[in-house]
C-alpha positions as CSV (number, residue, x, y, z in Angstrom):
1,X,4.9,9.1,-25.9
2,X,5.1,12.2,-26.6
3,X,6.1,15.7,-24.7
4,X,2.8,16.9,-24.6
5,X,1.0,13.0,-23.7
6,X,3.5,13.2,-21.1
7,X,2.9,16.5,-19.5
8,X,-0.6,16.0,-19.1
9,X,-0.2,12.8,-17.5
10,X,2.3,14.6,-15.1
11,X,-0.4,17.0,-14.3
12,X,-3.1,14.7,-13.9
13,X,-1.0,12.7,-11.3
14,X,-0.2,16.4,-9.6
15,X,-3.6,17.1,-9.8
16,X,-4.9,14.6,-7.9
17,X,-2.0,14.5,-5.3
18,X,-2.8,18.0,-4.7
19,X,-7.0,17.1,-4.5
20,X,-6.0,14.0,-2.4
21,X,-3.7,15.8,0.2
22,X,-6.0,18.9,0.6
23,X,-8.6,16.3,1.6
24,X,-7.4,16.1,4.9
25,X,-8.5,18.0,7.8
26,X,-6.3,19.8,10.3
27,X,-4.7,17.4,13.2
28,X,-6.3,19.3,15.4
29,X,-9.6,18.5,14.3
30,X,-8.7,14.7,14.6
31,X,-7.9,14.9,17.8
32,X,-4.1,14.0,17.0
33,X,-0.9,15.1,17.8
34,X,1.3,16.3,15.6
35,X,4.5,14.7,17.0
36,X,2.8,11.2,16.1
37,X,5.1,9.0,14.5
38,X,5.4,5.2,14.0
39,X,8.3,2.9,13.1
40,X,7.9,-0.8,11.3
41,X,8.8,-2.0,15.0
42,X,5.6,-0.3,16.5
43,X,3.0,-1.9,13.8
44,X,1.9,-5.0,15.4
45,X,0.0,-6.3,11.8
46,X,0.3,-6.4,8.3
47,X,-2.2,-6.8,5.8
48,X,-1.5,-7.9,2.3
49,X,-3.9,-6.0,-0.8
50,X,-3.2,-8.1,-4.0
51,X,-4.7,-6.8,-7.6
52,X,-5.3,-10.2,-9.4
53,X,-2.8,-11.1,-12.3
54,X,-1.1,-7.7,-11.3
55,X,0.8,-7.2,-7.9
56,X,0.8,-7.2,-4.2
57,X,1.4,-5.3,-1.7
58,X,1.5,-5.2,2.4
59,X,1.2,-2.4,4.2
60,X,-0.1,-1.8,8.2
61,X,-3.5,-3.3,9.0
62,X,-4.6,0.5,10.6
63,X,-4.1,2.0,7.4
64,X,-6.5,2.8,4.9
65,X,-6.5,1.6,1.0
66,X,-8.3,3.3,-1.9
67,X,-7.9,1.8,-5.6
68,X,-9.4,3.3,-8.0
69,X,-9.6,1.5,-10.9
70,X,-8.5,3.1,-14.0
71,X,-10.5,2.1,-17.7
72,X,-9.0,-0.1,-20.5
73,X,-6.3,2.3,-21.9
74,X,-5.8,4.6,-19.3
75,X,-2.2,6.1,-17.7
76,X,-1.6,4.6,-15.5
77,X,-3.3,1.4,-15.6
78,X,-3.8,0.7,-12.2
79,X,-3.7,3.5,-8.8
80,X,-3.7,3.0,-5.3
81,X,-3.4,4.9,-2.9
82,X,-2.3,3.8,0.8
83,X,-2.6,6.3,4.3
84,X,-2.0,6.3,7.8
85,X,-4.3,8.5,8.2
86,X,-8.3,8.4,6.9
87,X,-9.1,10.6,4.0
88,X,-12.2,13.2,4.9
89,X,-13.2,15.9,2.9
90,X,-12.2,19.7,4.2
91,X,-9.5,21.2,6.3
92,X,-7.9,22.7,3.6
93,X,-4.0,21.4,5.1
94,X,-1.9,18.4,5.3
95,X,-1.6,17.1,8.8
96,X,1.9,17.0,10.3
97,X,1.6,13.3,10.7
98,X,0.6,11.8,7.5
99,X,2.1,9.5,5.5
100,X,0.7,9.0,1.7
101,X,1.9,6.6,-1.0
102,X,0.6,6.2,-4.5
103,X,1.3,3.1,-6.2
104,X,0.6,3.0,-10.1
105,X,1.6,0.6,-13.5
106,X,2.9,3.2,-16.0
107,X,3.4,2.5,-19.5
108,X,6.7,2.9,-20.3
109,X,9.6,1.0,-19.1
110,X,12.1,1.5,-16.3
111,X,15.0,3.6,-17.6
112,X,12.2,5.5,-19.1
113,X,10.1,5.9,-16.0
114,X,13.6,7.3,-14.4
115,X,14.3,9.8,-16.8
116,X,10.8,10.6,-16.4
117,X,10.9,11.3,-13.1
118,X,14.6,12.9,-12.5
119,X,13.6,15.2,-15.1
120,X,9.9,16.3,-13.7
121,X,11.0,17.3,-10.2
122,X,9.1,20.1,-9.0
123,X,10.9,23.4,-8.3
124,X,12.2,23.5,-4.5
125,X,12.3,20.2,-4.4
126,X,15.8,18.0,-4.6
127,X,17.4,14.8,-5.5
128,X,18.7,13.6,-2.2
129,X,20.0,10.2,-2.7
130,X,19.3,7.5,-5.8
131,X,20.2,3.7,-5.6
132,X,19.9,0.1,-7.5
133,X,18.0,-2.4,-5.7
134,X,15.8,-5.1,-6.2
135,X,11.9,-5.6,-5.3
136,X,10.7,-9.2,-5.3
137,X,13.8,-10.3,-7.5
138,X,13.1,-7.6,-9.5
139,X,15.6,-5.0,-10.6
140,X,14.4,-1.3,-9.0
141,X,15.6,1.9,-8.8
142,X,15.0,4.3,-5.6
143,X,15.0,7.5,-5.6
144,X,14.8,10.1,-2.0
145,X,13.5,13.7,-2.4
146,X,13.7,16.7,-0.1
147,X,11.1,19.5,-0.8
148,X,10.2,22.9,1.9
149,X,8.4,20.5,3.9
150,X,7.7,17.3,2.3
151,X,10.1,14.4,1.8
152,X,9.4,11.9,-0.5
153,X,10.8,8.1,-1.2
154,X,10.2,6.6,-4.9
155,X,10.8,3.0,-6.0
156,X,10.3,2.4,-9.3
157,X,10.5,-1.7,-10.2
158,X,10.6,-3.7,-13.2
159,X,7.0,-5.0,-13.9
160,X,7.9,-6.2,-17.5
161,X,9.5,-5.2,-20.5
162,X,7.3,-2.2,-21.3
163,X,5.9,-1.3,-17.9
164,X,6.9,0.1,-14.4
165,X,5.6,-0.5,-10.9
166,X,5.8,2.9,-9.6
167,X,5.4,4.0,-5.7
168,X,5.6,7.4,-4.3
169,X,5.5,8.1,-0.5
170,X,4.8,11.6,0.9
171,X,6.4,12.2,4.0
172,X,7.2,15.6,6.2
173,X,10.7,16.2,7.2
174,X,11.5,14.8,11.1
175,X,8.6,12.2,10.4
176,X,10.4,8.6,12.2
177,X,7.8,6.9,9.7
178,X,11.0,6.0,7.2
179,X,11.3,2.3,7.6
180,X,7.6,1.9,7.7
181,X,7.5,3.1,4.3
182,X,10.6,1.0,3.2
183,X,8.9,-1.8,4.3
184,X,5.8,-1.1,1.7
185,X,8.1,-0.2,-0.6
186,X,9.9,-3.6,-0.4
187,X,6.9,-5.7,-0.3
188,X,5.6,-5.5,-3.9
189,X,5.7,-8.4,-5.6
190,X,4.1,-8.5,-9.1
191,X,2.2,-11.9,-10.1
192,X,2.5,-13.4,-13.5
């Protein structure tokens, strides 16, 4: 792929992070406060969202899904996107509460996918932490980032020899949502 195929992908994934999260009103307007924060022992159910011949994936029944199926060819082939909170239009800020992962099937493989993103991090934004892992007996890689006021948790697995599950939680600092989000991270299991 080239530099420039890559950099627009890049910024068609920033673009619609940045449309997704400015889709969300204020907390206020909700009716929720701020300090909200859940950990995998408060969720009492799971739910499990499965994309046939693709993956799986289980995330808190009170969450909300969106897929949004991509056309034959596209980067990346497949997108969802998973919130604790539901997406409504206005507001014009993130609430101090939310908790946003994207979940896609990009086209390269996963040293690739790695480089990829090591080498695209935003300015303000560091590499915290990085670790080998596996996902459903898959090998992963995960990767923790520290931003102004966002943190963000990346697992990027295996899917096969020329592609790359890839999941990217939004967090804000002090959220207590951490092993929530580990737990989604660790439930994707891709089906052959």
């Amino acid at each position: 792929m080239t530099l420039k195929i890559k950099f627009k992908v890049l910024l068609a994934i920033a673009i619609a992070n940045l449309v997704i999260l400015t889709a969300f009103p204020l907390p206020s307007q909700l009716g929720i406060n701020p300090s909200f924060a859940q950990n995998s022992a408060e969720v009492k159910s799971w739910q499990t969202y499965q994309i046939p011949n693709e993956f799986s994936i289980r995330y808190p029944s009170s969450w909300f899904l969106e897929r949004s199926p991509q056309p034959a060819g596209a980067t990346p082939r497949e997108l969802l996107i998973i919130t604790n909170l539901k997406p409504t239009l206005g507001g014009g800020r993130v609430p101090s509460n939310l908790i946003k992962t994207d979940i896609a099937i990009e086209p390269d493989n996963l040293e690739t996918v790695v480089n990829q993103m090591l080498n695209s991090v935003e300015p303000g934004t560091r590499l915290t932490r990085r670790g080998k892992t596996k996902v459903g007996g898959r090998e992963a890689v995960r990767l923790w980032f520290a931003g102004a006021n966002t943190n963000t948790m990346v697992t990027l697995i295996c899917y096969n020899k020329t592609e790359t599950l890839f999941l990217k939680s939004y967090y804000q600092k002090n959220n207590s949502s951490l092993p929530i989000i580990q737990t989604i991270h660790g439930s994707v299991r891709a089906i052959e």
